[in-house]
C-alpha positions as CSV (number, residue, x, y, z in Angstrom):
1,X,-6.0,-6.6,6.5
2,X,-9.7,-6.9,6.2
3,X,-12.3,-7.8,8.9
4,X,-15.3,-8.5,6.7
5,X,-19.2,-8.9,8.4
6,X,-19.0,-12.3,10.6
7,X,-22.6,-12.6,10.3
8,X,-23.7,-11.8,6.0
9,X,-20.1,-11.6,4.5
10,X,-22.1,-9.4,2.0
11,X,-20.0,-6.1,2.2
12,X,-16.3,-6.4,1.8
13,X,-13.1,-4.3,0.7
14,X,-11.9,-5.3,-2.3
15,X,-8.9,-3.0,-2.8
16,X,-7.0,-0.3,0.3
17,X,-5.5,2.6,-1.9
18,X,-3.5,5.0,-0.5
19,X,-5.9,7.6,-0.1
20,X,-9.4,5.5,-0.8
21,X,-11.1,2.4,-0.3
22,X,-12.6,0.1,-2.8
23,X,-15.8,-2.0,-1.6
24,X,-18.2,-4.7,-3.0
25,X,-21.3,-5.8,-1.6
26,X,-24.3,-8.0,-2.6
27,X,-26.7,-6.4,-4.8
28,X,-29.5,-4.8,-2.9
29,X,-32.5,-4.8,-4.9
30,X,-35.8,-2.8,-4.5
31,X,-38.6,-1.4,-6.1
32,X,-37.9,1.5,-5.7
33,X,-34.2,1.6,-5.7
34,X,-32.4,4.7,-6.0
35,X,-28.5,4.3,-4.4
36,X,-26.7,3.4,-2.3
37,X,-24.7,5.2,0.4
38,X,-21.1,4.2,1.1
39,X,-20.2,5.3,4.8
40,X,-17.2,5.6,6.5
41,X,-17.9,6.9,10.1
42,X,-16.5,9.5,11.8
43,X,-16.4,10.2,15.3
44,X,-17.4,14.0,16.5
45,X,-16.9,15.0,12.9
46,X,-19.1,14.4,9.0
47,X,-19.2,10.8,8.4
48,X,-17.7,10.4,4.7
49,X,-20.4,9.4,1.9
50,X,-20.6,8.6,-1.6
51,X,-23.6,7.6,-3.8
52,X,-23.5,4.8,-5.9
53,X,-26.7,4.8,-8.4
54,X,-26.3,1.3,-10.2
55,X,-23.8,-2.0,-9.4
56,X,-22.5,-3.2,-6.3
57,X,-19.0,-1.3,-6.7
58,X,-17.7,1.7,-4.9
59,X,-15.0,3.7,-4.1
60,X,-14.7,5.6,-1.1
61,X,-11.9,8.3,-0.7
62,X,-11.0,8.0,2.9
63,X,-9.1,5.6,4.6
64,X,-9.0,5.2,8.5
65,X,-6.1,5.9,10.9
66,X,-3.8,3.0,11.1
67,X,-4.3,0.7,14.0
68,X,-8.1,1.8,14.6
69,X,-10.8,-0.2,14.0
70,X,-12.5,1.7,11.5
71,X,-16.5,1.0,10.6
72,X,-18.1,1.4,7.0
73,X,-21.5,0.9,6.0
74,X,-23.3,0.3,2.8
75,X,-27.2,1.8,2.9
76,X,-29.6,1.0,0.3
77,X,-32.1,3.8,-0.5
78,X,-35.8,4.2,-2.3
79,X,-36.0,7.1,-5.2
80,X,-39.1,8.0,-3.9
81,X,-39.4,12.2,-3.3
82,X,-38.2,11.5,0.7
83,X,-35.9,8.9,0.7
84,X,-35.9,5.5,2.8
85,X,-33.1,3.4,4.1
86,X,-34.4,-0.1,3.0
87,X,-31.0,-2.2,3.8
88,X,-27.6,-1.7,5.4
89,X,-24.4,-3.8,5.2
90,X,-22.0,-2.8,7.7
91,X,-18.5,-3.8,8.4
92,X,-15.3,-2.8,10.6
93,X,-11.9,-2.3,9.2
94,X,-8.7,-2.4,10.6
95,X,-6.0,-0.4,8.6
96,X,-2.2,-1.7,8.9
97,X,0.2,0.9,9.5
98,X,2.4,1.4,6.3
99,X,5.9,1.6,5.5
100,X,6.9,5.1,4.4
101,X,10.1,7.4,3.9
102,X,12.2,4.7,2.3
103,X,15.8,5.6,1.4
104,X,18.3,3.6,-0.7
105,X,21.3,4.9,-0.5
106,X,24.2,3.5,-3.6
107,X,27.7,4.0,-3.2
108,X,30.4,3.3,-5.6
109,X,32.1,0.0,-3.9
110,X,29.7,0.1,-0.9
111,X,26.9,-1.9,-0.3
112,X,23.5,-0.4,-0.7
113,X,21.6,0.6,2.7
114,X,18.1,0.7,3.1
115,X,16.6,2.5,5.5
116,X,12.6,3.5,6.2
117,X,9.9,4.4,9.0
118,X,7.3,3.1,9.9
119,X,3.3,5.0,9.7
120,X,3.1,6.5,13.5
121,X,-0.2,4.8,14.9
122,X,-1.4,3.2,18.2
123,X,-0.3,-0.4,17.5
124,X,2.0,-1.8,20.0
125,X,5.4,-1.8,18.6
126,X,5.4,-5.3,18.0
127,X,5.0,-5.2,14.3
128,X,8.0,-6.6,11.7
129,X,9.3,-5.1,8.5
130,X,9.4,-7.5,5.6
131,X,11.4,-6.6,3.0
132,X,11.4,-8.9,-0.6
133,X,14.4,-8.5,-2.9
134,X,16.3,-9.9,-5.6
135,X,17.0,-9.4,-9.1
136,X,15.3,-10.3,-12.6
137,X,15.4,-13.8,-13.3
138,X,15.9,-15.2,-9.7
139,X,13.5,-15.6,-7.1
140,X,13.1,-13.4,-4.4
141,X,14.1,-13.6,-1.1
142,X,11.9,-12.8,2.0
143,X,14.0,-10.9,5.1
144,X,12.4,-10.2,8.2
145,X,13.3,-7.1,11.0
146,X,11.9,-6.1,14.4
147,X,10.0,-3.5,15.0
148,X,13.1,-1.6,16.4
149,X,15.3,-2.0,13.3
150,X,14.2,0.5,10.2
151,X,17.5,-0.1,8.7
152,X,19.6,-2.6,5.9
153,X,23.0,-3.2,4.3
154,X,21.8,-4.8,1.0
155,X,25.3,-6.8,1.2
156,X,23.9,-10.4,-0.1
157,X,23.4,-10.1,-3.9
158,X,25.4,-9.5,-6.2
159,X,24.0,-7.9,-9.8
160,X,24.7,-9.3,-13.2
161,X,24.9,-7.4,-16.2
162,X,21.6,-6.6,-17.6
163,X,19.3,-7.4,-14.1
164,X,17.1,-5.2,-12.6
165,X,17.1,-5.0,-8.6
166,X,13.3,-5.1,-6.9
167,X,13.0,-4.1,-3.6
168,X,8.9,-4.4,-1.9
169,X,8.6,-3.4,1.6
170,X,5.7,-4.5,3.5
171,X,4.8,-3.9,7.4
172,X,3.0,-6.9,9.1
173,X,0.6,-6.6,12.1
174,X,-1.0,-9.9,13.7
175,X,-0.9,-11.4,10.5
176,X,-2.1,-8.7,8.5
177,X,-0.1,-6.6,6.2
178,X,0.4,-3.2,5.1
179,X,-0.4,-1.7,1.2
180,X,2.8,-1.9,0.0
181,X,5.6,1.0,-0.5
182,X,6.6,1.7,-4.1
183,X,8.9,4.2,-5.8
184,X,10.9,5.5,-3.0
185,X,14.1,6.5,-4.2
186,X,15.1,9.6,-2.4
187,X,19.1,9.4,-3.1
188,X,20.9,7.5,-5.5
189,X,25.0,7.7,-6.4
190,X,26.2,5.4,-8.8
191,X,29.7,4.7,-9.9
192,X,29.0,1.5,-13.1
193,X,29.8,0.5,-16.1
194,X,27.6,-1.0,-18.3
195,X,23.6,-1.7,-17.6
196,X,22.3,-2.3,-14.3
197,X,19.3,-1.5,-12.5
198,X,16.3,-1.4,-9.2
199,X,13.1,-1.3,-8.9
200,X,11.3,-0.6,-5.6
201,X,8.0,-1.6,-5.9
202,X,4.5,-2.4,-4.8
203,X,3.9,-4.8,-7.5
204,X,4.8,-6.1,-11.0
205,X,2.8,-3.8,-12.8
206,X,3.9,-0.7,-10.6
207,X,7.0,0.0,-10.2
208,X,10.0,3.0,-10.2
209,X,12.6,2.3,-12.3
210,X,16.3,3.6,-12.1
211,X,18.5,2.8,-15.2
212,X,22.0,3.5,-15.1
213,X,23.9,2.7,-19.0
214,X,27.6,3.2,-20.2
215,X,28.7,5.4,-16.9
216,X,32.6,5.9,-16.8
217,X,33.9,4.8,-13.6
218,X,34.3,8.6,-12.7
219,X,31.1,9.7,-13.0
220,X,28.0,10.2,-10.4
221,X,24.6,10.2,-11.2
222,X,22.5,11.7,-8.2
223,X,18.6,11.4,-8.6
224,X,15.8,12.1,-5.9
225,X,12.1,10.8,-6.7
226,X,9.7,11.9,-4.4
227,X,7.8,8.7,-2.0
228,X,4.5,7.3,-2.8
229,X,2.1,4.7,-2.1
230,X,0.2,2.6,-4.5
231,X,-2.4,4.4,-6.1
């Protein structure tokens, strides 16, 4: 996911977000230092900027298009009245398209499908859906699909009383992967008794829960949450 500086490794993404990017660089020191510049460059149109006055932490908001190589820089700058560039760090960025629209569909005595798309981008369509999934207390289990498949019958596990089902959908790209897709429960019908219930999810500290306790056999609970991406 990241293509760091070959030459200084001294500016790097730390986190993607859906909507920003998180960088670290080695301290530039001066003295006269004032800020520095995070830059994400864009062509025929405003670079993106943001000052940073003190660390060597910064968040960006703006992300590149998935599949282009994107290029960021990091510019150290004087305080004086008219203000020098004294350093620059500078980096490229290649963004892995992301898995979005996910729909799980459960149906009383069916088996749950899973369907999703894939970000639209200019990667060849050689890219593979990985989907982890499994229930609490067991380990999860990796499946793999082609780029042309963007669908599942959940048909291999079978729930226990009390387990919660985790679904995390990733999209992989020459060995790269995608942020993660989290929360994207767009229809759900449910026909239990007792406790059950799933979790699709970026991570272990992020996640959508759907509970489902003490339904009769003859009732439907239909819920729609609307999609997102890690924050």
């Amino acid at each position: 996911m990241v293509r760091n500086d070959p030459n200084t490794n001294t500016f790097r993404v730390i986190q993607e977000q859906t909507a920003a990017m998180a960088f670290e660089w080695k301290q530039m020191t001066h003295k006269s230092f004032g800020y520095v510049y995070l830059v994400h460059d864009v062509y025929f149109w405003g670079d993106n900027t943001v000052k940073v006055y003190g660390g060597n932490i910064g968040l960006l908001e703006a992300v590149g298009k998935p599949c282009d190589v994107t290029k960021y820089r990091a510019e150290g700058y004087t305080n004086a009245f008219f203000p020098s560039n004294f350093r620059t760090y500078q980096m490229t960025y290649k963004r892995v398209p992301r898995i979005e629209n996910v729909e799980i569909q459960l149906m009383p005595n069916l088996y749950p499908h899973v369907s999703w798309e894939r970000e639209t981008s200019a990667c060849e369509s050689t890219d593979s859906t990985i989907i982890f999934r499994g229930f609490s207390r067991q380990h999860l289990r990796m499946f793999i699909f082609p780029s042309d498949q963007a669908e599942y019958y959940a048909n291999d596990f079978e729930p226990g009383e009390g387990m919660e089902e985790v679904f995390i959908l990733f999209n992989e790209h020459e060995n790269l992967f995608s942020l993660p897709t989290m929360g994207n429960i767009f229809h759900v019908s449910y026909a239990l008794k007792g406790f059950f219930s799933r979790h699709v999810c970026g991570s272990s500290k992020m996640c959508t829960c759907l509970s489902v306790d003490n339904l009769k056999s003859n009732i439907f609970q239909d819920i729609r949450v609307r999609p997102n991406l890690i924050p």
